[in-house]
C-alpha positions as CSV (number, residue, x, y, z in Angstrom):
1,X,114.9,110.4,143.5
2,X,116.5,113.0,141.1
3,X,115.9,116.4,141.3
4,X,114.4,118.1,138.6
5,X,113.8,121.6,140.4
6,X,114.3,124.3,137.8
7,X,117.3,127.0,138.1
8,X,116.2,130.7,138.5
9,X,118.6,133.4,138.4
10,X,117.4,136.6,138.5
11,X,115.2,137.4,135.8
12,X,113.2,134.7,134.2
13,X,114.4,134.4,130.7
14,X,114.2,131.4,128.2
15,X,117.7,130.3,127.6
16,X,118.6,127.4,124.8
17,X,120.9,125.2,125.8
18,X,122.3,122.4,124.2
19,X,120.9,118.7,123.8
20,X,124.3,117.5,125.4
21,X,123.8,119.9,128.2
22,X,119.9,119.0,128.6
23,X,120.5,115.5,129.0
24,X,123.3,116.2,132.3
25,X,120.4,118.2,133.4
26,X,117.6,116.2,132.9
27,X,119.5,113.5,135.0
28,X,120.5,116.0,137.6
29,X,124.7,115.7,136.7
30,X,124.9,119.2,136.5
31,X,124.5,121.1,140.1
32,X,122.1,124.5,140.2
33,X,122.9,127.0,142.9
34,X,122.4,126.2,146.9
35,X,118.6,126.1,148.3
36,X,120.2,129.2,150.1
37,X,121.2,130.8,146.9
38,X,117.6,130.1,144.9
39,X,115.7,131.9,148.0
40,X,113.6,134.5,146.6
41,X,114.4,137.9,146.6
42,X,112.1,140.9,147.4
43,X,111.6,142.4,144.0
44,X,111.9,138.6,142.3
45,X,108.3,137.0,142.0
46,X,108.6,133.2,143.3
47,X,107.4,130.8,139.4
48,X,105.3,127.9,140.5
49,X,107.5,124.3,140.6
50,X,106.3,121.4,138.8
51,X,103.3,119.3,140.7
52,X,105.2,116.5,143.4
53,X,104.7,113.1,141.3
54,X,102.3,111.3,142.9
55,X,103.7,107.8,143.2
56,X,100.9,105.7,142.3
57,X,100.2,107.9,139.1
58,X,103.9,107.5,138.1
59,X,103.5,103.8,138.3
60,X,100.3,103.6,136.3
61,X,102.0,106.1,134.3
62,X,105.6,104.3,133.8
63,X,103.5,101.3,132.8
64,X,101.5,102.9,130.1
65,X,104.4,104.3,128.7
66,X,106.4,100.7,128.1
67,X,102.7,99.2,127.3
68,X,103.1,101.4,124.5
69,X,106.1,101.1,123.7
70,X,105.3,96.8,123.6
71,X,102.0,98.2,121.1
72,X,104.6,100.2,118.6
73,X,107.0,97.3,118.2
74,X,104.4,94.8,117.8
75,X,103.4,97.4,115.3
76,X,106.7,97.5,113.7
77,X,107.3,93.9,113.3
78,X,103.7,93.2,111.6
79,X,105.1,96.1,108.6
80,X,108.6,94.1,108.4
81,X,106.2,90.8,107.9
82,X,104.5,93.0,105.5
83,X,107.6,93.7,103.8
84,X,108.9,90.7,103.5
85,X,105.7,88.8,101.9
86,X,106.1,91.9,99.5
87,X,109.8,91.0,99.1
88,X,108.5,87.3,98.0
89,X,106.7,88.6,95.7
90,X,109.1,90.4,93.7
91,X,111.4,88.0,93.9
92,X,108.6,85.0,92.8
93,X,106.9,87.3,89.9
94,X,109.7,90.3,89.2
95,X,108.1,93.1,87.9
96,X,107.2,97.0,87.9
97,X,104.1,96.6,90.3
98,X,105.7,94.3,92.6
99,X,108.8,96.3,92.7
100,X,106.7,99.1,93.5
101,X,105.1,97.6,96.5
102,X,108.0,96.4,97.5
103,X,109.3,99.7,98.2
104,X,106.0,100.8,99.7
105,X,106.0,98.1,102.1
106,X,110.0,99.5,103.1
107,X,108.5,103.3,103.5
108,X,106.1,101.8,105.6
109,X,108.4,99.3,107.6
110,X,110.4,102.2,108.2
111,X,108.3,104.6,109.4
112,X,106.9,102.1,111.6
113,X,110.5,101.2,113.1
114,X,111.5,105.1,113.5
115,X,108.5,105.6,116.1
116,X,109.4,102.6,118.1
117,X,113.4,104.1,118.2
118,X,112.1,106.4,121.5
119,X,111.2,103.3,123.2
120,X,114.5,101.2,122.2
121,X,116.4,104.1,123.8
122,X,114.5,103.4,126.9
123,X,115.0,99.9,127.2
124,X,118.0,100.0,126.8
125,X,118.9,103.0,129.0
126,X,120.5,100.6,132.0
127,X,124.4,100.7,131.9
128,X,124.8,97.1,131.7
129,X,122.6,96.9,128.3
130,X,123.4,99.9,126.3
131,X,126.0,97.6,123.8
132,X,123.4,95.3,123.3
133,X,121.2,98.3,122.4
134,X,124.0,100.0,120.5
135,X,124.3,96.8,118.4
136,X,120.8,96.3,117.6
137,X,120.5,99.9,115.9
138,X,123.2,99.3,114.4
139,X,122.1,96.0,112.6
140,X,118.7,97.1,111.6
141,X,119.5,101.4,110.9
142,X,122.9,102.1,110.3
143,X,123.5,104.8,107.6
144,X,125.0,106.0,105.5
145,X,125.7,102.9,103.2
146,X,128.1,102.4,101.2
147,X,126.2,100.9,97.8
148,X,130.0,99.8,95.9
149,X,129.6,97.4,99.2
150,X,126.7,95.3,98.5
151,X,126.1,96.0,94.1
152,X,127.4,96.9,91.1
153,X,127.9,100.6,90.6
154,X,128.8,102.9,87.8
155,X,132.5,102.3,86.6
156,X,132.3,99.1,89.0
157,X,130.6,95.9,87.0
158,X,132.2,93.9,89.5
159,X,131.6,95.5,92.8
160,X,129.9,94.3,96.2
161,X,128.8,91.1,98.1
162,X,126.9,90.4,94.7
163,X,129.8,90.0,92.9
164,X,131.8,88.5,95.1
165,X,131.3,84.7,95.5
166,X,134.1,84.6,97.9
167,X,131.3,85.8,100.5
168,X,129.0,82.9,101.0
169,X,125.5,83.9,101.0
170,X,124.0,82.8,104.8
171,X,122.1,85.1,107.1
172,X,125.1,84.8,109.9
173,X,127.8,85.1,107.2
174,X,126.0,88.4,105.8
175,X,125.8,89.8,109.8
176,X,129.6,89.0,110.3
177,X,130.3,91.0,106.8
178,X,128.2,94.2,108.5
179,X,130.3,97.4,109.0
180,X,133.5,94.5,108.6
181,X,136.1,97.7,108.0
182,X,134.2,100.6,107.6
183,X,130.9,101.8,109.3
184,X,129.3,102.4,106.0
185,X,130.1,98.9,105.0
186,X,126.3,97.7,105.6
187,X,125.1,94.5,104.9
188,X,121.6,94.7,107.0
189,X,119.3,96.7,108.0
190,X,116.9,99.0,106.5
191,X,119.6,101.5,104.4
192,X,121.1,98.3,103.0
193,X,117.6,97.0,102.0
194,X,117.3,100.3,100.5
195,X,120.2,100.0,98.1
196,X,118.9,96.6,97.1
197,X,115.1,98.3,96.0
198,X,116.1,101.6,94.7
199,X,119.5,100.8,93.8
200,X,122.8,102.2,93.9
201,X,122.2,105.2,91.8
202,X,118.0,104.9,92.4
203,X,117.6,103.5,89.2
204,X,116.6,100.0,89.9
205,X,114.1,98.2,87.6
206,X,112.1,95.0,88.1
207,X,114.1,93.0,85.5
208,X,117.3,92.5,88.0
209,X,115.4,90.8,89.9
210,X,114.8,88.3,87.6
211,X,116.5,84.4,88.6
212,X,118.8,83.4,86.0
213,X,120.1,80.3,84.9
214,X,123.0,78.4,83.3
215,X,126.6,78.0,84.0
216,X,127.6,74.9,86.3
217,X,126.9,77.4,89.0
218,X,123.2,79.3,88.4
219,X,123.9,80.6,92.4
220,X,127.0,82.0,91.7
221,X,125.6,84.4,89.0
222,X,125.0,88.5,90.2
223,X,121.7,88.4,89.4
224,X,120.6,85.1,91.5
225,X,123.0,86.3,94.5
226,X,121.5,89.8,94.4
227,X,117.9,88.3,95.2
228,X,118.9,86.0,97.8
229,X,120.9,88.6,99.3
230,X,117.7,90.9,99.2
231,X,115.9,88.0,100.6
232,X,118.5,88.0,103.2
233,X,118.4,91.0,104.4
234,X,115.0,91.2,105.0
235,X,115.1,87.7,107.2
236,X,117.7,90.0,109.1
237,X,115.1,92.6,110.1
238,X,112.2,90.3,110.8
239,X,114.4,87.9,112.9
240,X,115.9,91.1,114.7
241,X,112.2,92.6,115.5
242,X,111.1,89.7,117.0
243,X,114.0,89.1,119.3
244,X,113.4,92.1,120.5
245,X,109.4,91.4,120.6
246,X,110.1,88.3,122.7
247,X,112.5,90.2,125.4
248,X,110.2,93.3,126.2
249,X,107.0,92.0,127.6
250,X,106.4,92.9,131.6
251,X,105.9,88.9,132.1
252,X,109.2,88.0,130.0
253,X,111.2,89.8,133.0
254,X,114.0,90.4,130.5
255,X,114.6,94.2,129.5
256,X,111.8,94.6,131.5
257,X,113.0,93.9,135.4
258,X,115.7,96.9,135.0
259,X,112.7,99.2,134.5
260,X,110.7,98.4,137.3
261,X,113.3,98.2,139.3
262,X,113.6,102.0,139.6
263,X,111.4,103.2,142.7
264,X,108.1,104.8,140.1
265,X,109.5,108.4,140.1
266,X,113.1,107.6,138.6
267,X,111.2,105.1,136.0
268,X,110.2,108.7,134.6
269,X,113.4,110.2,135.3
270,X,114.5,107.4,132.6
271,X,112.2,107.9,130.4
272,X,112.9,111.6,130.2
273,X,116.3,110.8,129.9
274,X,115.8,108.0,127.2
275,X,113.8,110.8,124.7
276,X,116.6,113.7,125.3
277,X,119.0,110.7,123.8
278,X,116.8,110.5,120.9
279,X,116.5,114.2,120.4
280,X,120.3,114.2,120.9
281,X,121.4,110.7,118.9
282,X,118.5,110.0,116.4
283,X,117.1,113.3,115.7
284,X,119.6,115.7,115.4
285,X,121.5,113.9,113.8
286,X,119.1,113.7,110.8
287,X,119.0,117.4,110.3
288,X,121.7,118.1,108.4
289,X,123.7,121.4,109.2
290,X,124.4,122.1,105.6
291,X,123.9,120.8,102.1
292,X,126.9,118.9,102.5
293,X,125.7,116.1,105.0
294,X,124.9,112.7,104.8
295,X,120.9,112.2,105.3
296,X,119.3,109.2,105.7
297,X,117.6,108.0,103.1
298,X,118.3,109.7,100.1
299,X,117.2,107.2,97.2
300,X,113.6,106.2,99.6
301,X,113.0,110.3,100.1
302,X,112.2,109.0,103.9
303,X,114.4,110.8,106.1
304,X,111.5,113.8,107.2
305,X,108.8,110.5,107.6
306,X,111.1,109.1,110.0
307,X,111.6,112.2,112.1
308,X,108.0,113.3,112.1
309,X,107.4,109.3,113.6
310,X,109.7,109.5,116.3
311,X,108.7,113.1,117.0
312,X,105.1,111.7,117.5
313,X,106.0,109.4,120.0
314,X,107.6,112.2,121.9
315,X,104.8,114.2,121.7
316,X,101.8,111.3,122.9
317,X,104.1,110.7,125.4
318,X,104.6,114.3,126.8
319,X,101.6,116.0,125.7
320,X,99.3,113.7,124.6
321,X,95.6,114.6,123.8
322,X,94.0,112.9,126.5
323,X,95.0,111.9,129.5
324,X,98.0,113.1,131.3
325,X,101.4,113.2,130.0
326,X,105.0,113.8,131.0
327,X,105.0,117.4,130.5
328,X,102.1,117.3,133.1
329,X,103.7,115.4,135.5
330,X,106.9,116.9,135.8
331,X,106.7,120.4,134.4
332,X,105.3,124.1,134.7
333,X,102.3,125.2,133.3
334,X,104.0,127.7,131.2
335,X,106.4,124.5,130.7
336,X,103.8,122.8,129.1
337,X,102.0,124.7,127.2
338,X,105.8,126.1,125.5
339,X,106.3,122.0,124.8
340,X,103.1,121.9,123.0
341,X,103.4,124.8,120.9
342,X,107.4,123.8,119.9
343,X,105.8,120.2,118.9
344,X,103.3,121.9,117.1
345,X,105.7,124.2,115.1
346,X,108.5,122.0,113.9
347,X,106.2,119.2,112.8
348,X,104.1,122.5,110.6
349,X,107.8,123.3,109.5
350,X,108.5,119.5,108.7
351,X,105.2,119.1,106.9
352,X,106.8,122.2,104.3
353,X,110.1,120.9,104.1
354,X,111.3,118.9,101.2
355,X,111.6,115.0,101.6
356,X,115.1,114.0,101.8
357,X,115.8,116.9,104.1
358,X,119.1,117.3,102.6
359,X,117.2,119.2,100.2
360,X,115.4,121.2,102.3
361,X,116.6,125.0,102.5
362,X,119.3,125.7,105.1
363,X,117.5,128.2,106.9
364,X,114.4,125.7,107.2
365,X,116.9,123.1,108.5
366,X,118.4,125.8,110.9
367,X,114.9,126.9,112.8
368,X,114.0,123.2,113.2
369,X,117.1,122.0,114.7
370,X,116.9,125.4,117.0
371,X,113.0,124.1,118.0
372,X,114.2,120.2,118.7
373,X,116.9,122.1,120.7
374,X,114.1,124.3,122.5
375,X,112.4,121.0,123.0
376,X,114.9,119.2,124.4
377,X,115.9,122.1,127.1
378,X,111.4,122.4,127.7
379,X,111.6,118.5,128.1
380,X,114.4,118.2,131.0
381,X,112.6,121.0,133.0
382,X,115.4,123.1,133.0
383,X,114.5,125.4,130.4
384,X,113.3,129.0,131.8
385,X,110.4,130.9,130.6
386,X,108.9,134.5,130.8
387,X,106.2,134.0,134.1
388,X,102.7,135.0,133.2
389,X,100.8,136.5,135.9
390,X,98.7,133.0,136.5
391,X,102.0,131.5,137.2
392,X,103.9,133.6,139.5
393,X,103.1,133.1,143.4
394,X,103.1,135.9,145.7
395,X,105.9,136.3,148.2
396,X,105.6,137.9,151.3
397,X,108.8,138.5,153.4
398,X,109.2,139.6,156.6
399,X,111.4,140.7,159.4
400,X,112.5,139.6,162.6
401,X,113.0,141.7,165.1
């Protein structure tokens, strides 16, 4: 089993470390001191270790957690069906309602796909799967896109796959042309379904949607390839979604067996792991650190919806309100009630900041990367705290003579 003791040097202080450094911890890579070295001294007040993991809780406890994380996907891939009969639509009937619900049914789709991301990160934690989970993200979320790739932009009436006829319109042709020289050459997934709805320059109206007709050729023409590309794409994310739908279940025995595999205690150990990856990899990494950084979803004004998702599956998962949670199982009190708080805090400082985040003010973006980072050192139990007088134990030494 992996140690998660908690490394005490002299005074207790909180110390921020960094995500990359949390997750070495979290697994146990990085070494504390000896047992000999972390006995306490006289004047140093002994904090109270973590609660030992019951076994049979951690197994009705690593089962609850991949239950849910079966219940968010199925949850996920209902809102891409959504989108897609709302994609049919436009395309059947073009027009400014139907475009609008269009994009509705994306925000939704979206949000719905950022909270099952924790849970993707899990499954595919083992060694032997993380390319296959690597290249899933990458079909249905990678970002930034390139929108010259897929339409016509300003100064360019003849850019992108719409405009090219030399790229034959099929579902495995459009997934060989993804990311084919550059990784912001997108051709699926949600940011490239984005371009298609808001549009290159998030001026997109319901009219070039419309089929058109004549020519010896009616498929060839930008507007008829740019709704069957659409179409396309969002075939993409529903055939992706349930692939994945179809491998998870416990019965399947497919991503499943390398959970359960793992004696109870190290299941946990891999989820903990899997959500300081997301903190580190998903994230992070949509807080920009200046005004100058890609975000997400800049034309769908979605990038704070997705973050406040996945950060809600962190938090039921950790500190849930019923019923216990990670925090309870393998940290402090003090622990857990600082990992409630942090949650609390940057989801009230999310809630104020502006939707992209890019527009958000630097000093808002700064505090809430510095509280995913607290997060992330609370979450791998390696994070020190100030001991309240209900947490420190008594220690009595005494002398041999």
């Amino acid at each position: 089993m992996l140690d998660v003791g908690i490394c005490v040097t002299g005074s207790i202080v909180f110390k921020r470390i960094s995500v990359a450094l949390a997750i070495l911890l979290g697994l146990g890579l990085v070494g504390c001191e000896s047992r000999e070295d972390r006995a306490p001294r006289e004047d140093t007040p002994a904090v109270k270790a973590p609660p030992a993991v019951d076994r049979k809780v951690a197994e009705r406890f690593s089962h609850t957690i991949w239950q849910a994380g079966e219940a968010q996907l199925i949850d996920a891939r209902a809102a891409v069906e959504a989108l897609n009969r709302a994609l049919t639509t436009l395309l059947d009937k073009p027009s400014a309602d139907h475009l609008e619900s269009a994009k509705l049914a994306w925000l939704d789709a979206h949000r719905e796909f950022a909270a099952v991301l924790p849970y993707i990160q899990l499954a595919f934690a083992p060694a032997e799967l993380r390319d296959q989970g690597r290249e899933l993200l990458l079909a249905m979320d990678s970002w930034p896109v390139q929108p010259g790739y897929l339409d016509t932009v300003p100064g360019y009436s003849e850019s992108g796959i719409v405009n090219d006829t030399a790229v034959e319109l099929t579902l495995a042709n459009l997934r060989r042309q993804h990311r084919l020289t550059a990784h912001e050459e997108a051709s699926t997934g949600f940011h490239a379904l984005e371009i298609m709805l808001w549009g290159p320059t998030s001026e997109r109206s319901a009219d070039q949607f419309q089929a058109a007709s004549g020519g010896e050729e009616p498929e060839a023409l930008a507007a008829n390839r740019r709704r069957e590309l659409t179409r396309l794409m969002g075939e993409a994310l529903a055939e992706d979604l349930a692939s994945l739908e179809r491998r998870w279940p416990f019965t399947v025995n497919d991503l499943s067996r390398h959970f359960l595999a793992l004696q109870p205690e190290a299941r946990l150990q891999q989820v903990r792991a899997s959500h300081l990856r997301t903190v580190d990899e998903e994230l992070l990494r949509r807080l920009p650190e200046s005004s100058e950084s890609d975000v997400e979803s800049g034309r769908a004004a979605d990038s704070k919806q997705a973050i406040l998702a996945m950060l809600r599956t962190l938090q039921a998962a950790w500190v849930p309100t019923q019923g216990p949670g990670l925090a309870q199982l393998l940290l402090t009190p003090r622990q857990q009630e600082a990992l409630a708080e942090r949650f609390d805090t940057l989801e009230e400082q999310l809630l104020k900041m502006e939707d992209p985040v890019e527009l958000a003010e630097l000093g808002q973006l700064a505090s809430a990367r510095e509280l995913l980072e607290d997060i992330a050192g609370l979450m791998s139990g390696r994070a020190e705290i100030p001991a309240g007088e209900d947490d420190v134990t008594p220690v009595s030494l005494t002398t041999e003579h």
